[in-house]
C-alpha positions, 0 to 999 in steps of 0.5 A, a space after each residue: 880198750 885203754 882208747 876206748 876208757 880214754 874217750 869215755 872219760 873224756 866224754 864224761 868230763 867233757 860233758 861235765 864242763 859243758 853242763 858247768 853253769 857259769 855266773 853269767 848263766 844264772 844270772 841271765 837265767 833268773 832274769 828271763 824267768 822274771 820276765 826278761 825284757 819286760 822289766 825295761 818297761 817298768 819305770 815306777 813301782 810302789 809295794 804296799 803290805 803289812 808285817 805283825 811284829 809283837 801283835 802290832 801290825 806295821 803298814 810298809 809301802 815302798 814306792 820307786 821312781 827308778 834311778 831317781 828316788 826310792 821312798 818307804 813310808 811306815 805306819 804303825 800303833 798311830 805313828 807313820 814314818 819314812 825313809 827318803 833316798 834321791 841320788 844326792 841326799 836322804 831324809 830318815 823320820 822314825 818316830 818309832 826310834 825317838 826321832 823328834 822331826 826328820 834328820 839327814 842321812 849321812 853321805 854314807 848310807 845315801 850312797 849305800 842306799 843307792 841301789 835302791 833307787 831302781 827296783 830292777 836293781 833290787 831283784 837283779 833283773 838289770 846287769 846295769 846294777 852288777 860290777 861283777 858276779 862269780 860262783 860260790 856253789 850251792 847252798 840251800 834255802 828254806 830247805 830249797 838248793 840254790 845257786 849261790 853267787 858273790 856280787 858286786 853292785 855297781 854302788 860298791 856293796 857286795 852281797 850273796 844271792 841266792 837263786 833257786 835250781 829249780 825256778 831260777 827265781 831269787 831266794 835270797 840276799 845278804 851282806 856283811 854290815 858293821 854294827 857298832 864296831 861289829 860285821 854282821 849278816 843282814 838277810 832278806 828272802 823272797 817268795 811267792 812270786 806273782 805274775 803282773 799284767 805287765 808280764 814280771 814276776 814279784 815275790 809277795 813276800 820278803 823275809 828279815 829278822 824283824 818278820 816276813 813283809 807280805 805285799 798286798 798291792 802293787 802298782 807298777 808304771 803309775 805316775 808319782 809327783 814331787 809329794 813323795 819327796 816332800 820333808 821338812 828341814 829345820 
């Protein structure tokens, strides 16, 4: 009798072990349920959409030649400014923020910018952009369990990700920034995935503390030349 309560319990516990997820299981997960290798076809992208912020509505379009420059425009009450990010410097012009002509980004924030500079890299679809992923749990989001991992880019940022149990479609990110002299969480979220004709999914709606980003067209593979990294030096 004691055998057999032996083997059951090693059955059980077994099959605990078994079914445990690991990192590399989530993530290999997410990454087929975006549309797995597909995405290593997709070379450029550009996400267009508006946010309301305070009754005015803000353009915001980010377009991405990936691993060479990431550039968003903004435009909002009259006003349009950019942030411009390649692998050796940034441009930043926020006229919104008392900016007077576009100023450089300090080597600093290029090189924390720099994940940027591949959408693939963004959504975690690519391990290229991962150093290295461990389990932190469960969690939830919008009241939605998750899965949550610690990552660690290979541009040195190390964040939380968030994947839905049911979807395995990513939920959220955040990480801990200092703001004058104080750590804090930046977040974003992600919902309401869309399938492309290119066969990847992406969310159509971002979520920060300034208000949720609602994309209204993307284009994915079009050809985008040197105008996007025009900026003007004084």
């Amino acid at each position: 009798m004691k055998k057999f309560q032996l083997t059951l319990l090693t059955l059980a516990f077994g099959g605990i072990v078994s079914f445990a997820q690991s990192a590399d299981d989530i993530l290999n997960k997410h990454i087929e349920a975006m549309g797995g290798a597909k995405w290593k076809t997709i070379k450029t992208v550009k996400l267009t959409g508006v946010m309301s912020q305070g009754g005015v509505d803000i353009t915001m379009s980010e377009t991405i030649k990936n691993n060479e420059w990431s550039r968003t425009d903004i435009s909002a009450a009259g006003q349009s400014g950019y942030v411009l990010v390649t692998q050796k410097e940034g441009w930043m012009y926020m006229p919104f923020l008392g900016q007077t002509k576009p100023e450089a980004m300090s080597a600093e924030d290029v090189s924390l910018s720099k994940d940027k500079l591949n959408y693939s890299y963004q959504l975690l679809v690519d391990k290229g952009g991962i150093k290295s992923s461990t389990m932190a749990g469960k969690d939830s989001v919008d009241s939605k369990p998750c899965f949550k991992l610690k990552i660690k880019t290979t541009d040195g940022n190390e964040i939380s990700a968030f994947f839905d149990c049911k979807t395995y479609f990513l939920s959220k990110v955040s990480t801990m920034v200092k703001v004058e002299g104080t750590e804090q969480e930046v977040a974003v979220t992600y919902g309401d995935y869309k399938k492309q004709p290119e066969g990847v999914f992406i969310p159509m709606t971002m979520g920060t503390t300034q208000g949720d980003l609602h994309f209204t067209a993307v284009e994915l593979n079009k050809p985008y030349g040197d105008e996007y990294l025009k900026h003007e030096t004084n």
